[in-house]
N, C-alpha and C positions, 0 to 999 in steps of 0.2 A: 695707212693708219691715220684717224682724223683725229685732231685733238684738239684744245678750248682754243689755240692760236688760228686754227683754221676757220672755225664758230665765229672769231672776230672780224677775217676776212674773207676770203672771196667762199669759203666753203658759205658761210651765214648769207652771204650777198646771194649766190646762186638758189640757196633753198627760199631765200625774202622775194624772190623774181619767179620762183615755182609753187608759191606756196599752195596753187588751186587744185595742179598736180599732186605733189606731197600729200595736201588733206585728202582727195580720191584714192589715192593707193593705200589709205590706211583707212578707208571708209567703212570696211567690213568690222575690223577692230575697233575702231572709236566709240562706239556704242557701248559694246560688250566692256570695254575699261571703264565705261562712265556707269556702266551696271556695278560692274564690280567699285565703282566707288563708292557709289548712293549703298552699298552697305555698309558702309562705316560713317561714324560719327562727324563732327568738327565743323567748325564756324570762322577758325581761322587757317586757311587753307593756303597753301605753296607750293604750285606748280614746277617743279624744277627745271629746267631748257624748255622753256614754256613755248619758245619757234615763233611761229607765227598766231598763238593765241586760241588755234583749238580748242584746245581740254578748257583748257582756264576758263574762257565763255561758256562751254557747256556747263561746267561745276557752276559757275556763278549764276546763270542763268535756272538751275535747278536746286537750290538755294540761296534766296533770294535775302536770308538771313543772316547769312555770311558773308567773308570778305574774303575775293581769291587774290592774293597776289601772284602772278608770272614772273618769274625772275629766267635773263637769259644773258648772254655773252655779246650778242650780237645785235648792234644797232639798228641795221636794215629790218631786222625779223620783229624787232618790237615794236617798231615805227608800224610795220604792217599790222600787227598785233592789238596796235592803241585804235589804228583806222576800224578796223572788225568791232571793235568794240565799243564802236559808238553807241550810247543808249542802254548800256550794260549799267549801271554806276557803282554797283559791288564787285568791278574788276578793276584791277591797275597793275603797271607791269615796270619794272626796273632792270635796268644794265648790273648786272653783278655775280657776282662768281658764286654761286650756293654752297661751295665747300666753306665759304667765308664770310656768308652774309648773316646778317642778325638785324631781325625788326625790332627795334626797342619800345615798342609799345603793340605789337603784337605776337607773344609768344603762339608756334605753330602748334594746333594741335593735328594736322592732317597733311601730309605730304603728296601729291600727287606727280605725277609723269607717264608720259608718252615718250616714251625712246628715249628720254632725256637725259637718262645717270650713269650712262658706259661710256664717258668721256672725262671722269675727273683723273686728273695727271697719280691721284693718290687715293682709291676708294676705301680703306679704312679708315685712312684720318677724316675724309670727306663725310663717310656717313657718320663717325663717331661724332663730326660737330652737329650737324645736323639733329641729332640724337639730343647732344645737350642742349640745343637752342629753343630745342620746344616743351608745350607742356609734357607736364606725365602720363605715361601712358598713350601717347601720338600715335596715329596709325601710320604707314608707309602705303601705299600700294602703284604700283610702276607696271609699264610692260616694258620687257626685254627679247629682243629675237632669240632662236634658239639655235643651232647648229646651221652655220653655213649651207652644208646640204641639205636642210630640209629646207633654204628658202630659196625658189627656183630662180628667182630676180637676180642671185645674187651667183650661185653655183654656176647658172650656165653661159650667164656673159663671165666670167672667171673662168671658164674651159674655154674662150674664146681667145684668152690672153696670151703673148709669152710667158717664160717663168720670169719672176719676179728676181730681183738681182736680190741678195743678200746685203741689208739694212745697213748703211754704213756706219752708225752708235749704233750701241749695245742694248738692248730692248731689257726696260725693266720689270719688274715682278704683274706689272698691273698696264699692257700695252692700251692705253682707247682703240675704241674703234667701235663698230656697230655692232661686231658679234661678241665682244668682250666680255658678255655676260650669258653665254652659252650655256657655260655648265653652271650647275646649280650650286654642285660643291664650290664651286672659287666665289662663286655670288654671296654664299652663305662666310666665306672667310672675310667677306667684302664689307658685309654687314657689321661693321665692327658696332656696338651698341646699340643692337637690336635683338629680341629675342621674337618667339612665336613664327619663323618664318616659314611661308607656305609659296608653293609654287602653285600652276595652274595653268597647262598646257592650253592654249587655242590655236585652231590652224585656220586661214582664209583667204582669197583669193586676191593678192595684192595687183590691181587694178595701173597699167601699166600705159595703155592708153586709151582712148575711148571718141564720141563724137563722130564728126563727120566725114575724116581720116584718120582710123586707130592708127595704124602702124605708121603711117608720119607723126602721127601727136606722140608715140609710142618713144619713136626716137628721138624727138627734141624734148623730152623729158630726159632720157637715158645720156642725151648729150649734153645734156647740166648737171645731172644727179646720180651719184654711184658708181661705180666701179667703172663705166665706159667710158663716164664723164672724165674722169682721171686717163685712160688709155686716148682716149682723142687730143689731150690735152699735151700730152709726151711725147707717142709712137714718134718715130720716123715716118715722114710721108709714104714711101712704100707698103709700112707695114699699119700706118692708120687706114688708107685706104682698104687692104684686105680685110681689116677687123670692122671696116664698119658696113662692107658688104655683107660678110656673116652676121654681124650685127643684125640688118635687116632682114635676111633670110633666118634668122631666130627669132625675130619679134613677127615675122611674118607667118611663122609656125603658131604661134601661141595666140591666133587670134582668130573668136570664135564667139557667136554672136553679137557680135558690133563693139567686143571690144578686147584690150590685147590684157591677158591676166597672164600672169605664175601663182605658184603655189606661195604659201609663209609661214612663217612658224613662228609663235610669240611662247613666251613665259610672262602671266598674268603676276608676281610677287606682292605679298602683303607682306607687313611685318609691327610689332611696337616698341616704340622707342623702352631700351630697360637703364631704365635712371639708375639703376644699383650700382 
């Protein structure tokens, strides 16, 4: 389970150190979210766990009239974020928690994100601010992964694992983590003060490794980022070493024209704020 304490340190460090990585694996998507953004409105935009500055430079770069702020947790990612962003001058990015943040002189009218909203410790109160803090009538539009098994990145180093030991506190109504927003129904109770919400299935080839050595680049991403990242970090020697042979011998299955993919599954979500 990753949470905003993790954003702050080495989880946020390790993605600010991969961020060339991270942007390739969501390559196929980043487009299609910035399609689906350019259909809505707004000039005062807030990227929410804005990373390493993606989306927020596309948005502002394709309106050129607007102002996008990137609001994230972690220092390393925005420092990356500010460097990409040189020559942008309708982007700027801040350290701050978005379940609790408010620009006083720019109410939001357009919410965006990239994987960014399955990590607040509290998702109704989180979106309910969010809701109040902007104009009327605001759009939301986010992607969210969908079901564990449909995304192969994640299902099959996960059959790779032991079982997992039983959490030692008590897991509450709303755990973060990256599939946290799975299903639709809990998204939609998540949504506290939003109404009109629409999902939007896309599925794409999340891009694992690639270049001159996929399946070496394959792995030193998967040994920073995600689930293996965690198992290499803990295992016992004995049992690190087995998981990262299979490890290889699974990234070395999935690579196939010059580069190493799994399958993904995202939820594309719109939504507008309801002031009522």
């Amino acid at each position: 389970m990753t949470d905003a304490r993790d954003w702050e340190g080495g989880v946020g460090r390790n993605w600010a150190a991969e961020w060339q990585r991270t942007d390739r694996s969501f390559a196929a998507l980043t487009p299609r979210l910035l399609e689906c953004i350019a259909q809505q409105s707004g000039v005062r935009v807030v990227d929410i766990g804005c990373g390493a500055g993606e989306l927020s430079i596309g948005v502002a770069r394709a309106r050129p009239h607007a102002h996008v702020t990137g609001i994230d947790l972690s220092q390393d990612l925005l420092a990356v974020a500010a460097a990409r962003a040189e020559g942008v001058p309708n982007v700027s990015f801040e350290r701050a928690d978005a379940s609790r943040w408010i620009d006083p002189d720019r109410a939001p009218d357009l919410y965006v994100s990239r994987h960014g909203v399955m990590f607040f410790d509290d998702p109704p109160a989180a979106f309910a601010h969010l809701a109040r803090a902007s104009m009327p009538g605001a759009r939301l539009v986010f992607s969210c992964f969908r079901a564990v098994e449909e995304n192969g990145w994640a299902a099959e180093i996960s059959r790779l694992l032991p079982p997992a030991p039983p959490p030692s506190t008590p897991v509450g109504p709303y755990p973060p983590g990256p599939f946290a927003f799975a299903d639709p129904e809990h998204v939609r109770h998540c949504l506290a003060g939003w109404k009109d919400i629409a999902f939007t299935p896309f599925d794409f080839s999340y891009v694992a490794g690639s270049g001159e050595s996929p399946v070496a680049d394959a792995l030193a991403f998967f040994q920073r980022i995600g689930p293996a990242a965690f198992a290499i970090r803990t295992l016992p020697d004995s049992a690190r070493a087995s998981f990262e042979k299979r490890l290889e011998e699974l990234v070395r299955s999935r690579l196939a024209a010059g580069q190493v993919t799994f399958p993904s599954a995202v939820w594309l979500v719109t939504a507008t704020a309801d002031h009522r």
